[in-house]
Legacy VTK file of the C-alpha trace (Angstrom):
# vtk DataFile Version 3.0
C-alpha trace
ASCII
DATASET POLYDATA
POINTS 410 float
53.413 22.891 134.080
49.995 22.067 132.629
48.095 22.577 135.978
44.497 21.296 134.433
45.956 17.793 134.363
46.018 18.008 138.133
43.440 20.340 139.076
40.709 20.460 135.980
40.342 23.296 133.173
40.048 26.513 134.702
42.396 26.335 137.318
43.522 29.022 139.087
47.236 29.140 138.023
48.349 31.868 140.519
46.343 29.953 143.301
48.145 26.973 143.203
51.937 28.703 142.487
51.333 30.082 145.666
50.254 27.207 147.786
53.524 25.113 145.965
55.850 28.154 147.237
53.872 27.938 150.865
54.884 24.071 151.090
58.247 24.634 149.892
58.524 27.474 152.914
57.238 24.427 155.344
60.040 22.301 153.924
62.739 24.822 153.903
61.378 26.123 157.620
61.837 22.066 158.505
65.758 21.271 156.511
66.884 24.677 156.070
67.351 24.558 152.255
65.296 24.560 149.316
63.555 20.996 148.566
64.966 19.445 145.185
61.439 17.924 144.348
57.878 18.850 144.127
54.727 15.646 144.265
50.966 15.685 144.381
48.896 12.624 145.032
45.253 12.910 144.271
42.076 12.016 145.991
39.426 9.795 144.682
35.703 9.665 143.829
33.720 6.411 143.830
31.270 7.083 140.477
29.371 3.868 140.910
30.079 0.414 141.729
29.116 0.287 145.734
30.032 -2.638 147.457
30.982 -4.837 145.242
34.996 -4.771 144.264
35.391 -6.692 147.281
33.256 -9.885 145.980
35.396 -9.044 142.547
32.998 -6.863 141.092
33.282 -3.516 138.764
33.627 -0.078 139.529
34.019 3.175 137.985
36.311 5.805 140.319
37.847 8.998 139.427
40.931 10.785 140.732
39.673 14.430 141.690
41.648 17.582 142.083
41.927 17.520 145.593
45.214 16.831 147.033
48.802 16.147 149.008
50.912 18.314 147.908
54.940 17.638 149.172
57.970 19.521 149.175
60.729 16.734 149.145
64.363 16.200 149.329
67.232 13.499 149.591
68.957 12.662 152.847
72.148 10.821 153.805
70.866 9.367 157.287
68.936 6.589 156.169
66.315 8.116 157.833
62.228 8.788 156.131
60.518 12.004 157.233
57.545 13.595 156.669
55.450 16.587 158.185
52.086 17.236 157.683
50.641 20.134 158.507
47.814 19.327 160.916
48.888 16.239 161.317
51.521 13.986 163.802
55.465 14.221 161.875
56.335 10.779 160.797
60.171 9.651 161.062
61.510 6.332 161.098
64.427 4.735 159.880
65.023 2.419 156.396
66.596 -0.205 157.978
63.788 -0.948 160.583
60.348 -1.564 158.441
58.765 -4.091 160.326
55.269 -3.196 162.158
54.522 -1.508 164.819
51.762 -2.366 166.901
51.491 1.027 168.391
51.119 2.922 165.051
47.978 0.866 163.593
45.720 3.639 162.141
48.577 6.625 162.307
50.089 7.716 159.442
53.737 6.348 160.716
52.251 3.111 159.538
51.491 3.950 156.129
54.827 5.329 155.404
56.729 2.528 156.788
54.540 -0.099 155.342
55.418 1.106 151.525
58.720 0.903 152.377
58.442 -2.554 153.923
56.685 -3.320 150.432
59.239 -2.041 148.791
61.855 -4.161 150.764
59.886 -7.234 150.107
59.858 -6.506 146.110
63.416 -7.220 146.672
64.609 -3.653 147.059
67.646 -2.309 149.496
65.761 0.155 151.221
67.939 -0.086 154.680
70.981 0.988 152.336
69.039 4.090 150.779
69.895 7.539 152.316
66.244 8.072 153.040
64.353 11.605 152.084
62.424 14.438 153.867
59.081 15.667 152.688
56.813 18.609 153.741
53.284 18.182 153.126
49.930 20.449 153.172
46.096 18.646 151.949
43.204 19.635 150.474
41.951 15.966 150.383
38.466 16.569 152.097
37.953 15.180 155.347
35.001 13.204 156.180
33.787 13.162 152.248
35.445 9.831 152.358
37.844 10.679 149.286
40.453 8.371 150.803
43.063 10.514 151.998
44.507 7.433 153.126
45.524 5.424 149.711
46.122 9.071 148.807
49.267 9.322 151.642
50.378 5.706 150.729
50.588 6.178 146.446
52.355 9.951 147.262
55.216 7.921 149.601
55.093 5.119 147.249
55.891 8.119 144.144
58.939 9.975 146.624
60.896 6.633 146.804
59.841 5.912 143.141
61.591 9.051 141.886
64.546 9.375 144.689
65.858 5.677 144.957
64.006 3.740 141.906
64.438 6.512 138.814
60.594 5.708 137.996
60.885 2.070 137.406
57.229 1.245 139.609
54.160 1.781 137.486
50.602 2.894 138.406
49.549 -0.705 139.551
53.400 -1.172 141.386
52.484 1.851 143.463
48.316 1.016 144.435
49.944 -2.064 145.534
52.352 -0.593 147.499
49.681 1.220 149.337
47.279 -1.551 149.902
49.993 -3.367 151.261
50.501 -1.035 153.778
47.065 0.312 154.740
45.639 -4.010 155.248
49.613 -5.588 157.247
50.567 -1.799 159.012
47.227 0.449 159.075
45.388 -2.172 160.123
42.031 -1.688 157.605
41.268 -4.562 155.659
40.057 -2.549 152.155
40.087 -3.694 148.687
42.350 -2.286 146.116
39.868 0.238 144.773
41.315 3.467 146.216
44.881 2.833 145.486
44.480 1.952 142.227
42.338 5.218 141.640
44.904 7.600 143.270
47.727 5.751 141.445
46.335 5.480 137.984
44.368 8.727 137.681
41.396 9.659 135.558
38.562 8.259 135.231
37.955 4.620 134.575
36.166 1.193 134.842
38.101 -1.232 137.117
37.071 -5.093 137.233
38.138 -6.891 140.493
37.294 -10.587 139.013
41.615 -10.695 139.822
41.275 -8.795 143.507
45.278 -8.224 143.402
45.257 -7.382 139.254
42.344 -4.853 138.409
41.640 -4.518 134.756
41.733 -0.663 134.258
39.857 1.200 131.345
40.188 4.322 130.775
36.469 6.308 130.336
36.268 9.720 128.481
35.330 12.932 130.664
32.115 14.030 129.518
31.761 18.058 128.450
29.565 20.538 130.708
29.338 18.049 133.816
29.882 18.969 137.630
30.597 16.386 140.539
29.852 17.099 143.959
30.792 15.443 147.018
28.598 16.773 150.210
29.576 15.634 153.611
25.800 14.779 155.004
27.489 13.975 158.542
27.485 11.221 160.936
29.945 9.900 162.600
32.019 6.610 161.157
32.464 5.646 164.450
31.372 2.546 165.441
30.141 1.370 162.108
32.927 -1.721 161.109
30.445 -4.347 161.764
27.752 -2.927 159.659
30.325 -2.583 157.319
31.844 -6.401 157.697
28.243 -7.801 157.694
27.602 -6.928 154.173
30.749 -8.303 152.988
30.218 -11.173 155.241
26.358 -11.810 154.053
27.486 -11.729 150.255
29.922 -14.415 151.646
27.362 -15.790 152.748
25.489 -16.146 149.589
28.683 -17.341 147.608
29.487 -20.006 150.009
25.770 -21.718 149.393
27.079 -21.998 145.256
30.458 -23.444 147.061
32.109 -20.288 145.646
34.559 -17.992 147.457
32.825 -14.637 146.202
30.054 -13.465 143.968
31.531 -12.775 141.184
32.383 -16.973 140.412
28.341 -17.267 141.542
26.239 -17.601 137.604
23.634 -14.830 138.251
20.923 -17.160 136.906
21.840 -19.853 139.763
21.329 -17.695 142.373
17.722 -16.004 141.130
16.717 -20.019 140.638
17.463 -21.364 143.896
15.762 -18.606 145.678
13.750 -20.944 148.150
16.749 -22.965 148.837
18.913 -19.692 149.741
15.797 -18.425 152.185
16.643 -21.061 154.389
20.041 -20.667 154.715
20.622 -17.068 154.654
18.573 -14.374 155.991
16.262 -11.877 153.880
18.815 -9.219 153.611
22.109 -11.169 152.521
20.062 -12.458 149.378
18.690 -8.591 148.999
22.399 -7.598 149.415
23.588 -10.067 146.597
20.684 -8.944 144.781
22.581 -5.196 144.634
25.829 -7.053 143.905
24.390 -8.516 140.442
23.038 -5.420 139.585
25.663 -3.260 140.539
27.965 -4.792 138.501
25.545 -4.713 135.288
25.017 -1.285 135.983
29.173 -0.670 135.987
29.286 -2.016 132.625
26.279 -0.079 131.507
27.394 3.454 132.508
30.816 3.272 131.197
29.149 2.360 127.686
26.751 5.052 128.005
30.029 7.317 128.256
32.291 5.822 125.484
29.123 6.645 123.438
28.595 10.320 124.816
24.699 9.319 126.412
24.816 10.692 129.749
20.948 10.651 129.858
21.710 6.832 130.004
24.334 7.253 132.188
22.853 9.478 134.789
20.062 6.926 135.164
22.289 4.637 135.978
23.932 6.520 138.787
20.001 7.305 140.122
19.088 3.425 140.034
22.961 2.623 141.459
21.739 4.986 144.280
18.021 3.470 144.739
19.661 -0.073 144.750
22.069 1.037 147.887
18.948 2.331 149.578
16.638 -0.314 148.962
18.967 -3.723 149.308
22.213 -2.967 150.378
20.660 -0.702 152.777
23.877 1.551 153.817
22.414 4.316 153.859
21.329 4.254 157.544
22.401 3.025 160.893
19.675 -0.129 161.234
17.125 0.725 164.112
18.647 4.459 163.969
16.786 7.675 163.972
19.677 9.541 162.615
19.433 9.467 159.046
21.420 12.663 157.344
22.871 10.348 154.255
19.343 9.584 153.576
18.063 12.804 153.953
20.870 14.423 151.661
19.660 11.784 149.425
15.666 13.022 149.134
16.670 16.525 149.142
19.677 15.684 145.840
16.548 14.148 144.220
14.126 17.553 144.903
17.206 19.999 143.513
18.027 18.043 140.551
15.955 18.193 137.390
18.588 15.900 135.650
21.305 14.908 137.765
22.097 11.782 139.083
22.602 10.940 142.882
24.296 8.055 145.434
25.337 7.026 148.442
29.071 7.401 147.962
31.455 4.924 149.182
31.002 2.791 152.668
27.953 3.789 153.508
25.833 4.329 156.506
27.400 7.763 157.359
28.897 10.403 154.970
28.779 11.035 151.983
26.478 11.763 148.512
27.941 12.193 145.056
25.972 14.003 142.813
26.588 14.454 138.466
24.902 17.367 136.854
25.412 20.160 134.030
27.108 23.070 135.035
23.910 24.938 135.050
22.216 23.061 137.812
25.549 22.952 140.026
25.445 26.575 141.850
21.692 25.975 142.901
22.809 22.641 144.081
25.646 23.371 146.237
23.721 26.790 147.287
20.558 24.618 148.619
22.836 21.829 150.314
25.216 24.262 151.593
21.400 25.736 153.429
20.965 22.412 154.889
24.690 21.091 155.706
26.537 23.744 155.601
29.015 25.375 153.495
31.722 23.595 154.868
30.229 20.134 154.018
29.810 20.683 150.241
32.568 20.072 148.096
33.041 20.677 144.116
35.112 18.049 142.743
36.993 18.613 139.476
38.164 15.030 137.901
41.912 14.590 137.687
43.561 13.482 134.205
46.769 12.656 136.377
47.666 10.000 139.104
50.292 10.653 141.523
53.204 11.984 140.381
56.144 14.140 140.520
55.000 18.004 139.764
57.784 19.978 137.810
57.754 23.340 139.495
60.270 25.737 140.152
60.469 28.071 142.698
LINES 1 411
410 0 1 2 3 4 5 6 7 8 9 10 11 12 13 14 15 16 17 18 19 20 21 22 23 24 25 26 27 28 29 30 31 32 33 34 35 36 37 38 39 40 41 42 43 44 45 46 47 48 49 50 51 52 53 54 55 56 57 58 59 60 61 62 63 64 65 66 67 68 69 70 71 72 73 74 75 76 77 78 79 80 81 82 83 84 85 86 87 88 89 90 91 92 93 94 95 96 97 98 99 100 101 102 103 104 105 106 107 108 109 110 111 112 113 114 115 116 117 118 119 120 121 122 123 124 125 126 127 128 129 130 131 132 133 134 135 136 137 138 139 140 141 142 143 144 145 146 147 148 149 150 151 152 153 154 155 156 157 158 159 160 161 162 163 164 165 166 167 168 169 170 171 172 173 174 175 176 177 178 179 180 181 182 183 184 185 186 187 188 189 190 191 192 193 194 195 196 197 198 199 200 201 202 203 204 205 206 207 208 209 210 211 212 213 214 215 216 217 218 219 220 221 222 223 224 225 226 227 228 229 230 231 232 233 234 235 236 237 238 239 240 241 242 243 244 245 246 247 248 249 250 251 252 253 254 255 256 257 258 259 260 261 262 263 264 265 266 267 268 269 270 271 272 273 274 275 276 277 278 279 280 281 282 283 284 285 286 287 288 289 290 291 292 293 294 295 296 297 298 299 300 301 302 303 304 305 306 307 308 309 310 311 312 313 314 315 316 317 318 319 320 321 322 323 324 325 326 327 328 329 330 331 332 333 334 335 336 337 338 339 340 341 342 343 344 345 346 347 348 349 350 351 352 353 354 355 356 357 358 359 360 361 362 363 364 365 366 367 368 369 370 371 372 373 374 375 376 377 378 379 380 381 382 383 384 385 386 387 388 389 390 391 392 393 394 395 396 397 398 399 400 401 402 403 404 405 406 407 408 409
């Protein structure tokens, strides 16, 4: 097995043997014989591109080397089952897929709403014998790397390879997921992390078709570090301050007579300014202001790295970053004294000579993503490690490989 494909060049080969013979223990502890089938589902890193694939904007995300790993095998009961270690043991049957109201935001839901996807694709899944899987993450919690899309592509890729022989693609299995995390989790997100987890990589994805993203694959630059740090704050609490900027770009659209930004002519909006003021407060125009120039900025930085510039493309992430702070303004609670994104966000900018730094993901609480050479990445973690602990401050190799089956023998 080429192991850098999953976990980045360097890995620690005899590190991860051992943590694929630990799950298979968990499995054979839970079914009392060896599983026939290893998997690993990646999580994700949001590179730049905040806020905007849900107005059909661009992105560019990366699968990292964090991960599910599962220790799987075939059953005759009909029955799906899956334990996770630190988490509640999911177990339902394939012939009973429809929602639960009880298991919105559990993992039970996620599982059962890929298979009701599945079913709805046209597949027999109440006839299939139904599989057990064993699972252990390293998906960081609270870093917002979507362990969630990274749960619903892995059970999407166990039914693909026990009842389907491969036949559902990269974009067959986001879809899958997204299904399940908006009708059975209950979270109404885009298709941005599925699609990440699924395909792998990095890449630039265009939303302009929300259910069809146009992937592109991007080339890993050579001697650059990513780091997630966990600035804190709880996400608690914070859906309408996310649902008001999605529903102030709305906003903005519906004055053109347009369902999102993206159909909105960039020129239009800058010209009827005065006419907007009345109509829409301060902030939703400063908000679609970010949208515009988030997406140019999308488009610039993956240029920047099909043509090797990362000067160019480091800027980028810096003014991607500034823009967040300055007019989508997620970077704080509003009226809030409690402001840890925004200080990890000063301090990234005092540490790094050349890096670039932003608010990563929803916003508000969490999470910074920083991009620097190799040499500036142990004094980085070191002096945010000082401030947020140790524990908060994540590495984060990018992933060549999407969810997938992982041949390994015991």
């Amino acid at each position: 097995m080429d192991w850098s494909r999953l976990y980045g060049k360097g890995a620690d080969e005899g590190k991860i043997s051992a943590r694929y013979r630990a799950v298979a223990e968990g499995y054979r502890a839970m079914r009392g014989e060896a599983p026939e089938a290893f998997f690993s589902s990646p999580g994700r890193a949001e590179i730049i591109g905040n806020h905007t694939d849900h107005n059909g904007g661009k992105v560019i995300v990366a699968a990292i080397g964090c991960d599910i790993v599962a220790a799987a095998g075939r059953r005759t009961d009909g029955v799906a089952e899956i334990l996770s270690k630190g988490f509640r043991p999911v177990r339902f049957r394939l012939s009973e897929t429809s929602p639960r109201r009880s298991e919105a935001g559990r993992s039970m839901s996620l599982a059962r709403g890929v298979a009701e996807g599945l079913r709805r694709r046209g597949f027999p899944v109440g006839k299939w014998g139904g599989f057990s899987a064993y699972t252990e993450s390293t998906v960081f919690r609270g870093a917002g790397v979507s362990s969630s899309a990274a749960f619903e592509v892995l059970a999407a890729e166990i039914f693909n390879f026990f009842f389907l022989d491969g036949a559902l693609t990269p974009q067959d299995k986001a879809a899958l997921g997204h299904f399940a995390e908006n009708e059975y989790f209950k979270k109404p997100c885009g298709l941005l992390d599925q699609s990440a987890v699924a395909c792998g990589g990095l890449n630039e994805m265009d939303f302009k078709d929300p259910k069809n993203p146009l992937v592109s694959s991007l080339p890993l630059p050579d001697g650059y570090s990513l780091v997630l740090v966990n600035a804190g704050g709880s996400h608690s609490g914070l859906t309408e301050h996310y649902a008001d900027i999605r529903r102030e770009m709305g906003q903005i659209a519906a004055f053109f007579g347009k369902r999102v930004l993206r159909e909105v002519d960039e020129n239009a909006f800058w010209a009827e300014l005065p006419g907007l003021r009345r109509k829409a407060s301060e902030r939703a125009i400063l908000r679609a202001a970010h949208y515009f120039g988030e997406n140019a900025r999308a488009d610039g930085a993956a240029a920047a790295l099909r043509r090797g510039d990362m000067p160019a493309f480091l800027r980028l992430l810096r003014e991607s970053g500034e823009s967040s702070q300055k007019y989508l303004q997620n970077c704080f609670v509003p009226g809030s004294a409690v402001q840890p994104l925004s200080l990890a966000l000063l301090l990234s900018g005092r540490i790094l000579k050349e890096g670039g730094y932003r608010v990563h993901g929803g916003g508000f609480a969490g999470t910074v993503l920083a991009c620097m050479r190799r040499e500036e990445r142990d004094g980085y973690i070191a002096e945010m490690s000082r401030v947020f602990g140790a524990e908060n401050v994540f590495p984060a190799a990018v992933r060549e490989a999407g969810a997938m089956r992982v041949d390994f023998e015991i």
